[in-house]
Structure formats: structure tokens, C-alpha cells
N, C-alpha and C positions, 0 to 999 in steps of 0.2 A: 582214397580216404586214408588218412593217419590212422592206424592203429591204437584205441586205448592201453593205456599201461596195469588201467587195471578199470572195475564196472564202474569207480566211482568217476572216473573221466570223463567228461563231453565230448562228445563225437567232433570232428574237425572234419566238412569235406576239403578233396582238391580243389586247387582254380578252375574254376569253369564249369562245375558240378551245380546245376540248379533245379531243386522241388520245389512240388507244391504242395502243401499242409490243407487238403480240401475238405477237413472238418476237425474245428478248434473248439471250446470252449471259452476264449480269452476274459470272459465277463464274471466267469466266476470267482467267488472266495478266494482259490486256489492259489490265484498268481494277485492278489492283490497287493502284495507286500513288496514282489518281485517283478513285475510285468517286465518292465524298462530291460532288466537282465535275462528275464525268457525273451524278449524279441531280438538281442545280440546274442544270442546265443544260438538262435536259431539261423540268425546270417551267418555266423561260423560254421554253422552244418549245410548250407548249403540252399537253407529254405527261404528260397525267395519273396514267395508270397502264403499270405495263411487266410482261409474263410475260416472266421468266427459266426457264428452259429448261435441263433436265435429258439427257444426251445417255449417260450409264451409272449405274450405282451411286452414284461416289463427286459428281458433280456434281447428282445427283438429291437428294440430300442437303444439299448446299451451295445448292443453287436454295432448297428448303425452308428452310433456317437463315436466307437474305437476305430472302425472304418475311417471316418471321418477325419480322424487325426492323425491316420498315417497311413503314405500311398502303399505297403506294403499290405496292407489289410481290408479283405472285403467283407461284405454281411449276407448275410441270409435273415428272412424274416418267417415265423411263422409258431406252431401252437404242436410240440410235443403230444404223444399222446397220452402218458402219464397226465397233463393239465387239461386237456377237456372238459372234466367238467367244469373249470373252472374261467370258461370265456363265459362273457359278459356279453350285455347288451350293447353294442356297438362296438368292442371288438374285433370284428372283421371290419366294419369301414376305419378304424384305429392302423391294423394292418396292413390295409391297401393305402394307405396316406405313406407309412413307413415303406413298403416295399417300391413307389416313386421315385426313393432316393437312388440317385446312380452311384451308388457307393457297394448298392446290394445287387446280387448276381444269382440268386438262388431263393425259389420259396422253400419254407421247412427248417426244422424238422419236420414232418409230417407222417403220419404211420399207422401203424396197428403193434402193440407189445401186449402179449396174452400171458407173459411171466408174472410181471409185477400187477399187473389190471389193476391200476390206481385208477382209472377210469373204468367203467363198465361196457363191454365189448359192444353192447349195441351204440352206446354214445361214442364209441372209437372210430366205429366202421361209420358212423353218420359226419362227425367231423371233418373224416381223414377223406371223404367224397367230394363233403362240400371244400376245403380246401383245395384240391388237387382240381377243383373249375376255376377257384380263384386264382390260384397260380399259375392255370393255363390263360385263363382271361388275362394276365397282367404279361403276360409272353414270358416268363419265368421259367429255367429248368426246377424240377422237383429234389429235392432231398427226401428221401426216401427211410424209417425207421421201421427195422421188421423185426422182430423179435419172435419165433416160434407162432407165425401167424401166417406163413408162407400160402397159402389157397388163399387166405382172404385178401391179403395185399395184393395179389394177382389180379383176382376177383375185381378190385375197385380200378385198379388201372388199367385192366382192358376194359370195362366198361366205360371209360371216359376218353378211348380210344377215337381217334390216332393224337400223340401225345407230341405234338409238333417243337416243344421245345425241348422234348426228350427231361432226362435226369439220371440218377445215380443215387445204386442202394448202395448207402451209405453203411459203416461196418458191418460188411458183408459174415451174415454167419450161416450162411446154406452150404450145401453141397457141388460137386461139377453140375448136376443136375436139373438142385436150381437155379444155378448161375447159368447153363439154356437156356431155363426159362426166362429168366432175368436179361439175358442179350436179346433174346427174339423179341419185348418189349423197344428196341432200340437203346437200352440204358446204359450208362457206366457202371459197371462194379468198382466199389471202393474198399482198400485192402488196409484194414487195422493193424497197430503191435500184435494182436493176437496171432499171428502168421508164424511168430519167431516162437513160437510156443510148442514143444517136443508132442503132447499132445493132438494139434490143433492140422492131422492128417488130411481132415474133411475139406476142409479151407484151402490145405496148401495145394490139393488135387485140384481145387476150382480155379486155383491161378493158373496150374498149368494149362485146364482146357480155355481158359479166358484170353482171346487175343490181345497182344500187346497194347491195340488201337481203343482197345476198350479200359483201360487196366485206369484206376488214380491209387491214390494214398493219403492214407489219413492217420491220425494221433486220436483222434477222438478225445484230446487230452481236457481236461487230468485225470482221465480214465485210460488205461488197458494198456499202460507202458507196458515197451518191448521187452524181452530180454538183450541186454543185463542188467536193467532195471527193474524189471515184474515187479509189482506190488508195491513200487513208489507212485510220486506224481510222475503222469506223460505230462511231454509238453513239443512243441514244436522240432525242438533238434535233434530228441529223439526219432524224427521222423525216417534220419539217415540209415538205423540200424533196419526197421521194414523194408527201406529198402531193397537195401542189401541183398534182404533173404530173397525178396518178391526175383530179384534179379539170377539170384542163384536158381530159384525154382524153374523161371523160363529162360535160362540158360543162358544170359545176355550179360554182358558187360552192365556197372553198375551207370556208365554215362552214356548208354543205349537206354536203358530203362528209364532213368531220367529227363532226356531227351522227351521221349514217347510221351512218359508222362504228364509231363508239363505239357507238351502238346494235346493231350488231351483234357488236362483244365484248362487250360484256353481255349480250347474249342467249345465247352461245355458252358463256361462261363463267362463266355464274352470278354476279358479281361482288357482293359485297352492301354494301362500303360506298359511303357517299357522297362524293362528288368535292366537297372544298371551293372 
């Protein structure tokens, strides 16, 4: 990897360096202006491919239409738990028509967040069940949102055990502890910008006890750029600098980590084209 000359620089990988960005935002506001220049931006870094990520109805849809128009991009469909209470009647047959498309590779968001409780924890935990049947009915891995609600999320996914298509808690903010618990389900752990963060001990502990074979990476962008961006927009090519760290923490070359990695969104996500 080139060297920034200073934070305001975009990251540049080497030849032959290839991630994968396996939770985007791409539909949002954020990059409207600029998409065209976040997606080259992100092949300069390295990011071969990017799951953009469905968070209700009308964005589940919009992830699928950007899929759609370019092979570097896949979708995930599904219903946030911030928006719960806001599904509708027919809703879910809406979602199952969208999640058909072979373009999507993942159900979810789907979750429990007991921070913000824009939706009310009983209609969370009701949602976030009856999705995670749908998702397994459609042979879909899960995306997984967990926000300080770590027993109940447990809770819901061992009871819909055994989870044959597997999944991955996505911006992982637990402990080694319960990223245990989180492997013993079969799941991937996914590792945010927040990793490169001087604070963020808890996190970087979990990657060390998390096997390589389980490990992805994400932007969760236009949230939770890395350092030496914190508190700008994330976006895709940021994706190089977690790397980085994730690779320093388990002690591996940065085109070891990579490698793994990618290997394991492909495994996770079925992914069938080829990376030029």
C-alpha cells in the first residue's frame, strides 16, 4: 500500500491487493453527488466488490437497482430495526419479490438496537424473528444489527436454530466474549473503521481471539470512517485503512488478510463473478 502524504489523501492499494466492502450504504444522500467517484476510488484502494445494504422497503429496492447496474456491486434486502414500525401491509411479500433478484446475496439489515429505540423493543424482537424465518425460507445469509442488545439477539437466533445459511454481525461492537458467542452461532464477524480508533480496546481484543477464516470488513459507510478520516464521510476506499489495523492486530501481512478475507465474502455470499 502507498503511503498517504498526508489524511487528506486516498488510500492507493498495491497490484494485486483485493477487498471486500461487505456493508455499504451506497443509496444514501451521501454519495449522490459523487457515486461515479466513490466507486473509482474504491478500485484504487483495492475494493473489488461492495454489498450495499438495504435498511427498509424503499432502500431495499434502490440497493437492488445499483446492483443492477454494476457487476462490482451486490444487495442485501431487508427492514432495519429503527423502521419497524413502519412495515406495511404487504411488505414482506414486497421483500420476498425483491430478495429473488440474483443480484442480492444477503437478507438485512435485520436486528435489535436498544440505543436509539425508534422502534419499541417488543415490535423489534417481533420483527427481527419473523425476518430471520424469511431469510432462512429464501436460503439467504443474515445481516445481522446489534446495538447493546447482545442476549436478546442471541436469544432470537438460537431459537430459529440451526441457521443453515449462516450470516455475519455486521459492525461488530461486543467484546472477545461475545464474539464466542457470535462464532459458536456459525457467523462471520464483521469489522468496522471503528477498530483504527485508540479507544476501541474491546473490539480490537475480539479480532485478535476471531479466526482469520471467520473475520470480513466493512465501512459501514457514510458512517464510522476510519482514522485519518474519523468524523468525515466513510466510504468504500476507506475500507483499506481497517484493514490495515485488522491485519496488524492478527499479526499477518496486509495481502494475507485480504486474501482470507475476500475468501470469506465469497464463501458467505455466494458471489459468482469474477474479479478482473
Amino acid at each position: 500500500m502507498r503511503e498517504e502524504k498526508n489524511a487528506d489523501d486516498w488510500p492507493v492499494a498495491d497490484d494485486g491487493l483485493v477487498l471486500v466492502d461487505t456493508h455499504c450504504h451506497l443509496d444514501f444522500p451521501d454519495y449522490q453527488d459523487d457515486l461515479a467517484e466513490v466507486l473509482i476510488r474504491a478500485r484504487r484502494a483495492g475494493v473489488g466488490r461492495i454489498v450495499t445494504v438495504g435498511i427498509d422497503l424503499p432502500t431495499s429496492g434502490a440497493a437492488v437497482a445499483l446492483a443492477e447496474g454494476n457487476p462490482a456491486l451486490f444487495a442485501t434486502v431487508g427492514v432495519h430495526p429503527h423502521h419497524v414500525s413502519e412495515i406495511a401491509a404487504g411488505d414482506y411479500d414486497r421483500l420476498r419479490a425483491l430478495a429473488a433478484n440474483p443480484r442480492v446475496v444477503a437478507y438485512g439489515e435485520i436486528g435489535l438496537d436498544y440505543v436509539k429505540e425508534y422502534s419499541p423493543r417488543g415490535m423489534q424482537r417481533e420483527h427481527f424473528a419473523r425476518q430471520v424465518e424469511l431469510g432462512q425460507s429464501l436460503g439467504l445469509p443474515l445481516v445481522i444489527h446489534d446495538r447493546e442488545a447482545h442476549a436478546d439477539t442471541l436469544a432470537v437466533l438460537r431459537a430459529a436454530m440451526p441457521l443453515a445459511a449462516g450470516g455475519v454481525m455486521h459492525c461488530f461492537s461486543g467484546d472477545a466474549a461475545f464474539a464466542e458467542e457470535v462464532l459458536a452461532l456459525g457467523f462471520y464477524i464483521s469489522i468496522p473503521g471503528v477498530v483504527t480508533f485508540a479507544k476501541a480496546q474491546a473490539m480490537q481484543e475480539a479480532v485478535r481471539v476471531t479466526p482469520l477464516a471467520r473475520l470480513l470488513l466493512e465501512t459501514d459507510g457514510p458512517f464510522l470512517a476510519p482514522v485519518p478520516r474519523r468524523g468525515k464521510r466513510n466510504e468504500p476506499a476507506l475500507l483499506l485503512h481497517t484493514a490495515r489495523k485488522v491485519a496488524e492486530l492478527k499479526a499477518v501481512s496486509l495481502a494475507e488478510l485480504a486474501r482470507a478475507t475476500t475468501a470469506n465474502a465469497e464463501r458467505l455470499f455466494g458471489f459468482k463473478e469474477v474479479l478482473a
